[in-house]
Backbone as CSV, one residue per row, in Angstrom:
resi,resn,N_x,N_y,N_z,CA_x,CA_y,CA_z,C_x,C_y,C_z
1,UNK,13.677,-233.877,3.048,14.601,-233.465,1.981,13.863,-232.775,0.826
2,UNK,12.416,-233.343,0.898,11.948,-232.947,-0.333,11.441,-231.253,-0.413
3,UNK,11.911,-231.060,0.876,11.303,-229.732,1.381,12.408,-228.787,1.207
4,UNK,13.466,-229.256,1.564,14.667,-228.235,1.164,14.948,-228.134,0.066
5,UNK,14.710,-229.195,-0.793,15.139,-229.100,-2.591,13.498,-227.934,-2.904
6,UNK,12.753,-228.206,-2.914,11.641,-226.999,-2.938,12.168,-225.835,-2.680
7,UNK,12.657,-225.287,-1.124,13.036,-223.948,-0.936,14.447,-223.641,-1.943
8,UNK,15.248,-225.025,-2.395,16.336,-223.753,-3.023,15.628,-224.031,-4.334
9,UNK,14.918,-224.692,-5.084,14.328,-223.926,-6.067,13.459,-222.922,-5.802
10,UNK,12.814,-222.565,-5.693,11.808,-221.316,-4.996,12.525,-220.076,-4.438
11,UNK,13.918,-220.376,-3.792,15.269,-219.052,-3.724,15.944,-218.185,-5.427
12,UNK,16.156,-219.887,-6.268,16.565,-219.493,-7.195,15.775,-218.702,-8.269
13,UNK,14.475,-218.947,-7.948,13.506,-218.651,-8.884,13.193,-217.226,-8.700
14,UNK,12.728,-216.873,-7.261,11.850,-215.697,-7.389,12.283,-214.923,-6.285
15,UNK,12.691,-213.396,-6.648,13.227,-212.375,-5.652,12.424,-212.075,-4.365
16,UNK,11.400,-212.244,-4.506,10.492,-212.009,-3.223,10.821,-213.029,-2.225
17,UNK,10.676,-214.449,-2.699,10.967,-215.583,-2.317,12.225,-215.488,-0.973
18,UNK,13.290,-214.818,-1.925,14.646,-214.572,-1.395,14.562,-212.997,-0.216
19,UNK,14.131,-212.673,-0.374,13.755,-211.173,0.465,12.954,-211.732,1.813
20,UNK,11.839,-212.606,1.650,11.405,-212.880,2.750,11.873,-213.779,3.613
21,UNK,12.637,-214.680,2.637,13.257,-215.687,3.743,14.706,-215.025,4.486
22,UNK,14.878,-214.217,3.721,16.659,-213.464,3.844,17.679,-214.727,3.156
23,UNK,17.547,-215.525,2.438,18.469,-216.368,2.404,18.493,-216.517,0.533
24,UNK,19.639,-217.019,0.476,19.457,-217.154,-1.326,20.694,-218.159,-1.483
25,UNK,20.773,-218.765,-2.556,21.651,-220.045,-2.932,22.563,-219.692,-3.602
26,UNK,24.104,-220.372,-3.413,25.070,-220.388,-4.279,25.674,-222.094,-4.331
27,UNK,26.166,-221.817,-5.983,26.254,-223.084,-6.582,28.144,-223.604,-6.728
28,UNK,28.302,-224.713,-6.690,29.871,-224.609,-6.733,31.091,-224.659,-5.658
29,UNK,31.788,-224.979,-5.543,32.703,-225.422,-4.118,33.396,-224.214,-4.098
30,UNK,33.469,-223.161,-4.867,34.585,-221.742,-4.790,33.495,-221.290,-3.854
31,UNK,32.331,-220.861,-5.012,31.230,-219.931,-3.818,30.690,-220.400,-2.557
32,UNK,30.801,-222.051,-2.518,30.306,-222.275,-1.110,31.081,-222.235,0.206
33,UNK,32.113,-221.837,-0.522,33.577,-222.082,0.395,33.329,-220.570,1.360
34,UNK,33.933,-219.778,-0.132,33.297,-218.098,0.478,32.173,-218.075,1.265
35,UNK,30.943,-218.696,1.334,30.239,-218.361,2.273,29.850,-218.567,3.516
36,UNK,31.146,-219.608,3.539,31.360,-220.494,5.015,30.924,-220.030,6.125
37,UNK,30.745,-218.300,6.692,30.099,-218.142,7.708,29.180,-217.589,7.784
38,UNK,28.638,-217.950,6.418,26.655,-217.427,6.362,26.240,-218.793,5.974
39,UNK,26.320,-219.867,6.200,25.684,-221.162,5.867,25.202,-221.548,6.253
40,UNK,24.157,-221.598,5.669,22.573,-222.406,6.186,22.653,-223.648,6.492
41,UNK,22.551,-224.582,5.291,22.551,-225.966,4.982,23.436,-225.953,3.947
42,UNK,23.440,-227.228,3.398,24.373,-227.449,2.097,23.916,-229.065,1.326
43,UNK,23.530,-228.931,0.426,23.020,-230.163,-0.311,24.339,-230.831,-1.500
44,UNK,24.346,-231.774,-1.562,25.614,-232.353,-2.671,25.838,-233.590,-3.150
45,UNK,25.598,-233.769,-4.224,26.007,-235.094,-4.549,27.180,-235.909,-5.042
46,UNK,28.128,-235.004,-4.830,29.608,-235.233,-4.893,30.253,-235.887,-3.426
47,UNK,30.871,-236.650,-3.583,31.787,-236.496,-1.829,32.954,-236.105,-1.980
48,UNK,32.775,-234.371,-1.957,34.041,-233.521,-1.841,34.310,-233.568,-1.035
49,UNK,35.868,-232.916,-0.969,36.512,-232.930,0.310,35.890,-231.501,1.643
50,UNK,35.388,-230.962,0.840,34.917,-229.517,1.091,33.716,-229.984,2.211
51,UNK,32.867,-231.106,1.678,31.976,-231.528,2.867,32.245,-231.956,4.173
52,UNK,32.975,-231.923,3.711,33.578,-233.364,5.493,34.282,-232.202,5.912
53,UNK,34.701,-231.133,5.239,35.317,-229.472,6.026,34.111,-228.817,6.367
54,UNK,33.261,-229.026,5.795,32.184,-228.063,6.323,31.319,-228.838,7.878
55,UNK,30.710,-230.432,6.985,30.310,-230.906,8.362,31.352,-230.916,9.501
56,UNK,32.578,-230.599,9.695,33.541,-230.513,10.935,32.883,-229.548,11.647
57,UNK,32.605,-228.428,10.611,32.526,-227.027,11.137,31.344,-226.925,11.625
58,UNK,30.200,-228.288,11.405,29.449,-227.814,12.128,27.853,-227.578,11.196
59,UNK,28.228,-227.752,9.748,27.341,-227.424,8.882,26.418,-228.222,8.416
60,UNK,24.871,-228.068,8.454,24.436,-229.550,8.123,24.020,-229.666,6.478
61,UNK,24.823,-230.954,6.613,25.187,-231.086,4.970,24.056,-232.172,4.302
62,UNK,23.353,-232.371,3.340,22.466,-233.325,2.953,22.708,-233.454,1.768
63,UNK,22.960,-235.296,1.581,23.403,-235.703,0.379,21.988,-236.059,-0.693
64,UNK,22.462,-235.754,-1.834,21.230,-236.292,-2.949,21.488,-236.937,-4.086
65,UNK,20.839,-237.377,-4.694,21.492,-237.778,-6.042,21.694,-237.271,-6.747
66,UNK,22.242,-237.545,-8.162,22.505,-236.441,-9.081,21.779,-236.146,-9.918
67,UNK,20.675,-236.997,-9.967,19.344,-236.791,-10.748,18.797,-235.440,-9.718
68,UNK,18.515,-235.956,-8.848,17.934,-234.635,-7.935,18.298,-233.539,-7.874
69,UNK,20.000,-233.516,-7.772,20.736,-232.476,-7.597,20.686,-231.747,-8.702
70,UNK,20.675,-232.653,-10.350,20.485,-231.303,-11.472,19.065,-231.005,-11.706
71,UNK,18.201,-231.367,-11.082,16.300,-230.884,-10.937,17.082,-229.340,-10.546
72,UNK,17.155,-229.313,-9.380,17.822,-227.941,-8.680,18.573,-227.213,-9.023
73,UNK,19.634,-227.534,-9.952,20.833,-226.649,-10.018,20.172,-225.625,-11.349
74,UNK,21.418,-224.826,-11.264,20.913,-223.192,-12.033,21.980,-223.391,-12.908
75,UNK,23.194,-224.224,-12.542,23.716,-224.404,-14.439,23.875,-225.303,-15.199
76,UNK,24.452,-225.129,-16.429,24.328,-226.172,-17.124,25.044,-227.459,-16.905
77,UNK,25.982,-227.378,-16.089,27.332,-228.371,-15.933,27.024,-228.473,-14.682
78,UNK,25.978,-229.169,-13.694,26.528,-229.035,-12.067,27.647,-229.037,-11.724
79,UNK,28.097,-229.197,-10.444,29.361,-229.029,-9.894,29.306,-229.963,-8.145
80,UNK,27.596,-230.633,-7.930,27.673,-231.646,-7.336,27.946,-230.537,-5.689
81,UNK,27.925,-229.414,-5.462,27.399,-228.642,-4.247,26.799,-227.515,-4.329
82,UNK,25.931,-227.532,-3.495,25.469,-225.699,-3.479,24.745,-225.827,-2.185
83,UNK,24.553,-224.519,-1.426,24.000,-224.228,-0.150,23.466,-222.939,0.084
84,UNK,22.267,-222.779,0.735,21.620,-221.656,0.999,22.078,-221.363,2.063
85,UNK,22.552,-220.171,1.982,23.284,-218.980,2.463,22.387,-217.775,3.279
86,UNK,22.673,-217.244,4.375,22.189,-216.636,4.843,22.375,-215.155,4.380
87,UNK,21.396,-214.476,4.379,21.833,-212.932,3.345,22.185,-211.805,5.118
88,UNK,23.211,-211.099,4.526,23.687,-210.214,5.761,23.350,-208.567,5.422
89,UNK,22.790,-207.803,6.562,22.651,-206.427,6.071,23.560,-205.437,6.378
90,UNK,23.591,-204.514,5.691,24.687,-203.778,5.818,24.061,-202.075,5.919
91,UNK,24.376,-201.244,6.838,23.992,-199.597,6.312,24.979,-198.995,5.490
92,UNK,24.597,-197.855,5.894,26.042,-196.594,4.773,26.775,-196.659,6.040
93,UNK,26.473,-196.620,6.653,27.525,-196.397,8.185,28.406,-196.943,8.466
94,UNK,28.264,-198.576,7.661,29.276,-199.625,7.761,30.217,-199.424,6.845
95,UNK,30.325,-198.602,5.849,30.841,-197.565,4.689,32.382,-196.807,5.369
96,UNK,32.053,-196.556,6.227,33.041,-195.809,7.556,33.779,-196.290,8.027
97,UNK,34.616,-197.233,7.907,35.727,-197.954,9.147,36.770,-197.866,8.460
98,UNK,36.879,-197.098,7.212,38.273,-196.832,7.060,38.188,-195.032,6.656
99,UNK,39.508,-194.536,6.879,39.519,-192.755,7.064,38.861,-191.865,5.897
100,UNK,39.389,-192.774,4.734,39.053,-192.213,3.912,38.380,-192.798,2.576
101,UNK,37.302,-193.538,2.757,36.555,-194.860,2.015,36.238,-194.454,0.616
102,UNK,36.568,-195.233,-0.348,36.321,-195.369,-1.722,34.935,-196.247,-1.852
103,UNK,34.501,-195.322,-2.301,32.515,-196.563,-2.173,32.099,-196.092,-3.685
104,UNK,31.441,-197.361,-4.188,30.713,-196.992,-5.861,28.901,-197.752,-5.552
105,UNK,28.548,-196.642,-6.221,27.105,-196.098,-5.845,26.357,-196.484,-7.421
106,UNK,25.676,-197.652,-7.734,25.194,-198.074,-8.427,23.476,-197.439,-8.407
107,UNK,23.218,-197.114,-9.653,21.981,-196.421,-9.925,21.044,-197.165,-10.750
108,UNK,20.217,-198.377,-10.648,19.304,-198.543,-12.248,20.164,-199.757,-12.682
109,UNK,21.517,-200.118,-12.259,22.202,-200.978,-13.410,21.624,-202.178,-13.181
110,UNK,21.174,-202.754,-14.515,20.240,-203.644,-15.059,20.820,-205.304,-14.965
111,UNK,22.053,-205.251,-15.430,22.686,-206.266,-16.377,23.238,-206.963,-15.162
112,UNK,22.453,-208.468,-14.691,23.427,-208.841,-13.776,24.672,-209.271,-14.243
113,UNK,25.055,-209.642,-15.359,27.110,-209.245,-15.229,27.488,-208.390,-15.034
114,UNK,27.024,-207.219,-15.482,28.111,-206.213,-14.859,27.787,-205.433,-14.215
115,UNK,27.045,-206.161,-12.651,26.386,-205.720,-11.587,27.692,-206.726,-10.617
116,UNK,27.785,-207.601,-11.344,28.932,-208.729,-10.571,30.773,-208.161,-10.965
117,UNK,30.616,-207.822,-11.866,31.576,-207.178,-12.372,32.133,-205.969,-11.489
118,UNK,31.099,-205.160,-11.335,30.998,-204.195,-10.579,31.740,-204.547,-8.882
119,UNK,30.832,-205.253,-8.426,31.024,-205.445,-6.985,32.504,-206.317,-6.933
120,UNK,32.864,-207.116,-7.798,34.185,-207.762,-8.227,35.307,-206.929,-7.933
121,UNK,35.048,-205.916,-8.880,36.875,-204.905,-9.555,36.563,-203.921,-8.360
122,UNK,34.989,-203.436,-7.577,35.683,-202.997,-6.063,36.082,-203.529,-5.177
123,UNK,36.044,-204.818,-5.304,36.794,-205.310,-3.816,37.976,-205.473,-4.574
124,UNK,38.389,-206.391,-5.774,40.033,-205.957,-6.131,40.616,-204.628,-6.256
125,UNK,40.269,-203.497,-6.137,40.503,-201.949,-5.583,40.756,-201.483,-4.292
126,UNK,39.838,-202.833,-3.361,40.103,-202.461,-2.092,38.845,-201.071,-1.626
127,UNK,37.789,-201.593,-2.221,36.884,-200.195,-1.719,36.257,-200.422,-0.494
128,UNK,35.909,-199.609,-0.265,34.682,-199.548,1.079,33.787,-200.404,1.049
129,UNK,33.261,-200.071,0.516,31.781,-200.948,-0.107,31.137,-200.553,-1.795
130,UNK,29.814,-201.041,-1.363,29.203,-201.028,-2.770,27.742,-200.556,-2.293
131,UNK,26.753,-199.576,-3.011,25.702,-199.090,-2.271,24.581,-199.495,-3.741
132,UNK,23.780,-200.036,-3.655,23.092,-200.353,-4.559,21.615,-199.732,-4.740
133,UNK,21.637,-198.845,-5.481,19.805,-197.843,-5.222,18.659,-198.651,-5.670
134,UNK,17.402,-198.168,-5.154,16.491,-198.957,-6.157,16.205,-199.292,-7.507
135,UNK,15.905,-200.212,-7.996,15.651,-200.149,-9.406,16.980,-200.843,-9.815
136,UNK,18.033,-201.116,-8.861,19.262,-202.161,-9.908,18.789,-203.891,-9.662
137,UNK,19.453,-204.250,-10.195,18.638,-205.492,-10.347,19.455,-206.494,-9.348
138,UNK,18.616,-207.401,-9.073,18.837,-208.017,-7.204,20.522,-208.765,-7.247
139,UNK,20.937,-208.242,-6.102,22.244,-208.866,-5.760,22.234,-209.784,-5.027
140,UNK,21.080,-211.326,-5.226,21.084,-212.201,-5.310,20.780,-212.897,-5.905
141,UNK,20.293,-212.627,-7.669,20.177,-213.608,-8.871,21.455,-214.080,-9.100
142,UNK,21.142,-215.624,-9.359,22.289,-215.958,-9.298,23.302,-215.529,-10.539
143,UNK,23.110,-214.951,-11.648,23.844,-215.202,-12.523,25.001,-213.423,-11.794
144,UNK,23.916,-212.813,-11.331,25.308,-211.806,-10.233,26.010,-212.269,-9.526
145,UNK,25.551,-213.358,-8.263,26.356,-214.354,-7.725,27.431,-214.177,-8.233
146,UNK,27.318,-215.233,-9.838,28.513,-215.880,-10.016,29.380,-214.842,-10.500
147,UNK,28.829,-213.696,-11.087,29.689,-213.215,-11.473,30.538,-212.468,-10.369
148,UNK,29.969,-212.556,-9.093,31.043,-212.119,-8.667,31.957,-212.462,-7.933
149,UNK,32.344,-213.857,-8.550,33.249,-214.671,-8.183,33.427,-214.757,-6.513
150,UNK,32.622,-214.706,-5.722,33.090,-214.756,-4.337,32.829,-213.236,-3.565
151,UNK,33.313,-212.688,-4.453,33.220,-210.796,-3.989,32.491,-210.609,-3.367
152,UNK,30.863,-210.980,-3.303,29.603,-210.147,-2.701,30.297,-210.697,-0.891
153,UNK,31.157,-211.627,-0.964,31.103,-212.071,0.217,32.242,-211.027,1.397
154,UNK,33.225,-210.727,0.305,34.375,-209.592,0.889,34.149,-208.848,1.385
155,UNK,33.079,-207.992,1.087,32.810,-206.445,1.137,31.069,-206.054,1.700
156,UNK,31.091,-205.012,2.390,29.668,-204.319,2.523,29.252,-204.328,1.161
157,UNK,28.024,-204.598,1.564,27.286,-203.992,0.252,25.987,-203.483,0.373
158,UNK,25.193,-202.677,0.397,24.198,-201.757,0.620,23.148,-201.549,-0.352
159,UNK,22.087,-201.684,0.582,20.787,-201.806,-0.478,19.946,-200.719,-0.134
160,UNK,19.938,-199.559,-0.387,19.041,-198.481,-0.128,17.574,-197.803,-0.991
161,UNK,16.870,-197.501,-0.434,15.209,-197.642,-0.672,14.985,-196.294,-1.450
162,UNK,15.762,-195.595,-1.226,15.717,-193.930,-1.358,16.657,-193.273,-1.731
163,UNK,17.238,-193.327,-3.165,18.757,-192.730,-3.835,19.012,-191.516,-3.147
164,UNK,17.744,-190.080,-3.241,18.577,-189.243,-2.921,18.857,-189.009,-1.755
165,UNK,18.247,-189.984,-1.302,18.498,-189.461,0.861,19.653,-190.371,1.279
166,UNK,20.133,-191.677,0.732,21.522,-192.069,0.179,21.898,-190.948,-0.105
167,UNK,22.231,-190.371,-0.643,23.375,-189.626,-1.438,23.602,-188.156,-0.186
168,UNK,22.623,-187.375,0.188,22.379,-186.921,0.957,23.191,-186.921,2.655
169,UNK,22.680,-188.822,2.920,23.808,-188.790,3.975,25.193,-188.902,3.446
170,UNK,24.985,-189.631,2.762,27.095,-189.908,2.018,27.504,-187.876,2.066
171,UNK,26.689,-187.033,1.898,27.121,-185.479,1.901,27.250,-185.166,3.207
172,UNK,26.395,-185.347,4.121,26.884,-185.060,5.389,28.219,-185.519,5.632
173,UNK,28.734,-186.982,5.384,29.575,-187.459,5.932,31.173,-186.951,5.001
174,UNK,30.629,-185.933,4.721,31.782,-184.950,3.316,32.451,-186.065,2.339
175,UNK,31.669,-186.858,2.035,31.877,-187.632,0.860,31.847,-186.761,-0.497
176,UNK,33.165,-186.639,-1.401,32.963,-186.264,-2.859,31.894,-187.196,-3.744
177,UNK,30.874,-186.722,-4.129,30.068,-187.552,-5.247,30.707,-187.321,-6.452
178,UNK,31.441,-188.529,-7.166,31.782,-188.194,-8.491,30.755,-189.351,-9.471
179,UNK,30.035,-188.514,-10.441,29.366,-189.159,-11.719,29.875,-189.577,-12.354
180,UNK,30.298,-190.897,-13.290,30.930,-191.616,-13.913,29.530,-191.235,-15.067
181,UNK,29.631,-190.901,-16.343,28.701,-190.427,-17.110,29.127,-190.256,-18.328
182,UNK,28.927,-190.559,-19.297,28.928,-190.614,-20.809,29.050,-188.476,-21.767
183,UNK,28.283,-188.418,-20.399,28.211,-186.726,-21.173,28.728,-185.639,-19.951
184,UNK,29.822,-186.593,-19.045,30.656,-185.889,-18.244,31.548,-184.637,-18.749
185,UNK,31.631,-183.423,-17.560,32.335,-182.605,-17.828,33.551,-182.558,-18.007
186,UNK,34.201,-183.890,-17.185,35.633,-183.713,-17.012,36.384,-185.222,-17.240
187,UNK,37.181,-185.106,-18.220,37.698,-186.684,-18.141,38.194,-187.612,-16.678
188,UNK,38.181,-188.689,-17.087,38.030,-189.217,-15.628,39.358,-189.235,-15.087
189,UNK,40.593,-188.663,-15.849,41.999,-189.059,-15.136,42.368,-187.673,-14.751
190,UNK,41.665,-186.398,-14.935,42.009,-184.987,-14.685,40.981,-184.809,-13.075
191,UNK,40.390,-185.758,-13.178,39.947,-185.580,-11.169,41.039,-186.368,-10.504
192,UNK,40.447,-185.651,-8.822,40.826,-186.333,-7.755,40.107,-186.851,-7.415
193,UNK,40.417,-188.218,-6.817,39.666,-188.967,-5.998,40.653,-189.635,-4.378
194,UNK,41.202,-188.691,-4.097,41.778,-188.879,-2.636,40.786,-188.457,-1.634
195,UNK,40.819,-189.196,-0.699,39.837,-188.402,0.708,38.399,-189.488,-0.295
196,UNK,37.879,-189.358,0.827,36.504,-189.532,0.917,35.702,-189.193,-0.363
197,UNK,35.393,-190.499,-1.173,34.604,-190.541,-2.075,33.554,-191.781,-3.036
198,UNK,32.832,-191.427,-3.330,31.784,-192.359,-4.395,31.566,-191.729,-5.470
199,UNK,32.173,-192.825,-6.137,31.750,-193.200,-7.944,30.423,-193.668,-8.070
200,UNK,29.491,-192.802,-8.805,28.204,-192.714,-9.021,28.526,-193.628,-10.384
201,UNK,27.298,-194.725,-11.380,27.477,-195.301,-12.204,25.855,-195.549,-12.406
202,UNK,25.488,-195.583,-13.918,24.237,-195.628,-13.814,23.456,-196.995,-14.816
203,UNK,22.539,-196.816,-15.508,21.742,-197.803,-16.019,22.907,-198.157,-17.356
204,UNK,22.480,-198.892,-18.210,23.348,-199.307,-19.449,22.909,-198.550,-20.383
205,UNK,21.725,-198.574,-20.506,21.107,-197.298,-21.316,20.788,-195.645,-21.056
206,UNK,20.384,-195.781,-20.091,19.940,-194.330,-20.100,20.938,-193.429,-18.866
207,UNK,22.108,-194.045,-18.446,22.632,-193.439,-17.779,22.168,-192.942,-16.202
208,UNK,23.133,-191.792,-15.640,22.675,-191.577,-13.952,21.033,-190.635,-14.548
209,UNK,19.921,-190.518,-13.998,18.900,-189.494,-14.111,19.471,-188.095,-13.751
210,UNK,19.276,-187.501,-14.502,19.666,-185.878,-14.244,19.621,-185.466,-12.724
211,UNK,18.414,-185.811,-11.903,18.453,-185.603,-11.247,19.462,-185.717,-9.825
212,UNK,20.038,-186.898,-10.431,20.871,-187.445,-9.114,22.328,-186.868,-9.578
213,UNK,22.794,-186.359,-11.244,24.286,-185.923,-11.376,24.167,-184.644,-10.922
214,UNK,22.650,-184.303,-10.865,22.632,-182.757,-9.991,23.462,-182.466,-8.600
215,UNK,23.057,-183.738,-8.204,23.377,-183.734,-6.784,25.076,-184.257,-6.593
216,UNK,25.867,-184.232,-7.906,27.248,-184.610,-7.420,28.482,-183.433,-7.393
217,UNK,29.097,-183.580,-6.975,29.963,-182.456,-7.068,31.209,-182.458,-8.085
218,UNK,31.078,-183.335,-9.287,32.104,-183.369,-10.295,30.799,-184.513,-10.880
219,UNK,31.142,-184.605,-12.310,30.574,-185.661,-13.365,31.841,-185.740,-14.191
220,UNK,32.397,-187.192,-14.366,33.335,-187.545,-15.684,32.838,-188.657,-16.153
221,UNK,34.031,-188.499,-17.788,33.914,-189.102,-18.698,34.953,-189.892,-18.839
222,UNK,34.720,-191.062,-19.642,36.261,-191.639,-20.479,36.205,-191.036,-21.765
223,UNK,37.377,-191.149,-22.168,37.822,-190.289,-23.512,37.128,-191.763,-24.570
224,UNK,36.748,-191.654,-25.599,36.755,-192.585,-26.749,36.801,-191.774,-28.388
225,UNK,38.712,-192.041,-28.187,38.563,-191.283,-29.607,38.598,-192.550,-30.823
226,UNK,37.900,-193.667,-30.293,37.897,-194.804,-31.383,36.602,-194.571,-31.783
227,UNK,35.512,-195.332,-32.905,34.573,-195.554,-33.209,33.103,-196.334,-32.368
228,UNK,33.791,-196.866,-31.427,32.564,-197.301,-30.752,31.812,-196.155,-29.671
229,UNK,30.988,-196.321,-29.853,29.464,-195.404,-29.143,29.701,-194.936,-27.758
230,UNK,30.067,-196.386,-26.878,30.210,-196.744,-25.491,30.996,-197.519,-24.926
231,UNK,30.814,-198.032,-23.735,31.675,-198.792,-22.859,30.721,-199.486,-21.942
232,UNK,30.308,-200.754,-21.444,29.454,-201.355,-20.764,29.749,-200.513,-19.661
233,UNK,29.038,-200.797,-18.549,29.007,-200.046,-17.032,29.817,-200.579,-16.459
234,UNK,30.112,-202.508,-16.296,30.928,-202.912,-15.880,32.335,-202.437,-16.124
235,UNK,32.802,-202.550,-17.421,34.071,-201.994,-17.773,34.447,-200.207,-17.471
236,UNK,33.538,-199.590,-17.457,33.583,-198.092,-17.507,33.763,-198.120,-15.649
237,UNK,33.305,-198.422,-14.921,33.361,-198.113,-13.397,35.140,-198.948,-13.518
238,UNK,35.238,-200.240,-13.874,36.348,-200.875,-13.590,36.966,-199.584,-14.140
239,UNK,37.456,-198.715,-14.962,38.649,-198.087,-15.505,38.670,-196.897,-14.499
240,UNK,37.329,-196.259,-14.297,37.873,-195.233,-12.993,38.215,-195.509,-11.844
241,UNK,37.376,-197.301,-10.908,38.428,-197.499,-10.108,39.566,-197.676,-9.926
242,UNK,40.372,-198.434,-11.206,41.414,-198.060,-11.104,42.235,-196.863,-11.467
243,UNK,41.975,-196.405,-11.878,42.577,-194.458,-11.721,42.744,-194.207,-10.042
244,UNK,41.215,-194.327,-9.637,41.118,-194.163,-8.153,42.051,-194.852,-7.279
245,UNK,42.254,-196.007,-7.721,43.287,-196.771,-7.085,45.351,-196.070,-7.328
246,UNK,44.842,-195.879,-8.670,46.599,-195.534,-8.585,47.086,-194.028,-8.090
247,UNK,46.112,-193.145,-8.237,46.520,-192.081,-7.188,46.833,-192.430,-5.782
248,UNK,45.426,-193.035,-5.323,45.541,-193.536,-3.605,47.175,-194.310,-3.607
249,UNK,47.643,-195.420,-4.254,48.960,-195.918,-4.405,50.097,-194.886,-4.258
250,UNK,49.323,-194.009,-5.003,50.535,-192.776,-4.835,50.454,-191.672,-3.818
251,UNK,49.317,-191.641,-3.343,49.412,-190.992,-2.403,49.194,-189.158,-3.137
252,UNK,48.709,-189.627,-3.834,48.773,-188.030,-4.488,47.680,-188.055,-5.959
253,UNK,46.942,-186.917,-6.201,46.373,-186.814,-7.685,47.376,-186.488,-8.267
254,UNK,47.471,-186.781,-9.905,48.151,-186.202,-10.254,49.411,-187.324,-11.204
């Protein structure tokens, strides 16, 4: 036992940790529920009802105390379960199983909330997936986890080594690249986004790199005729997916 409480501290702690084993921890009976068919083990010092559903299924469950259990845990309030989870891979290819896929293409974004945020308001959009470039920050710290309430578990999500050769195939496959960008040409409710496309979104600070809005075939903006500067990344992608969403509803830009 003393060996498994080691590995999920050592998951929670350090990204390499989590990369080599492929596996990473979630805390809580919502998220462990969601991950029901990537489950490793499961440790708990509660006797939820959720255990005796999981050991049915087959899952091997190990009880601890609750002294032990908050050595381990990552928040402030345990919640008396959590289980290391098996991590699943995904290509751009898996991007494809529907005609005309809505996918958002994360660049640099830093902030694991609204990296969770992010992957969240696309699966309530109903997107394709989520493609994540180098340099965003890991979509298995837990505080992304949580934020994304269950989400990372809904949807593809894509981890690519090489932005522009990402972006590159998404062009072969006549994907529209649209830039979500602060110093966009075109407000974000005067595009289309029917047919085949990705919402580009970039760092919190410094935005997409020139180089990569080079490579899109539209860049927009949100309008802000109030006093504030900006809009977090999380909230700014949430407002064009849904734009994106209520055309597709309608079946029409416009």
């Amino acid at each position: 036992m003393k060996e498994k409480l080691r590995l999920v501290r050592t998951l929670l702690e350090k990204r390499n940790a989590r990369r080599k084993e492929g596996r990473f921890v979630v805390e809580g009976p919502h998220l462990v529920e969601e991950a029901v068919d990537q489950l490793d083990f499961v440790i708990y010092s509660e006797q939820l009802p959720l255990v005796s559903k999981l050991a049915d299924l087959g899952v091997d469950c190990y009880k601890v105390s609750k002294k032990q259990f908050a050595e381990v845990s990552d928040v402030e309030t345990p919640q008396g379960i959590l289980a290391v989870v098996k991590q699943r891979q995904f290509q751009l290819s898996d991007l494809f199983n529907s005609v005309e896929p809505l996918i958002v293409f994360c660049v640099e974004v830093q902030d694991p909330g609204n990296l969770g945020t992010i992957i969240r308001t696309a699966d309530a959009v109903g997107a394709a997936g989520v493609v994540l470039a180098k340099g965003t920050v890991d979509l298995y710290n837990s505080k992304v986890i949580r934020s994304t309430m269950g989400s990372l578990f809904h949807l593809p999500i894509v981890m690519v080594p090489d932005t522009v050769a990402a972006i590159e195939q998404l062009k072969k496959q006549l994907v529209r690249l649209i830039a979500a960008d602060i110093l966009g040409s075109d407000d974000y409710f005067d595009v289309d986004y029917i047919g085949k496309t990705a919402i580009l979104v970039g760092n919190e600070g410094a935005g997409l790199p020139t180089n990569i809005t080079d490579l899109c075939d539209q860049t927009v903006k949100i309008p802000m005729p109030g006093r504030a500067e900006s809009l977090n990344v999380g909230v700014s992608t949430a407002v064009v997916l849904y734009e994106a969403l209520r055309q597709r509803m309608r079946g029409r830009f416009g």
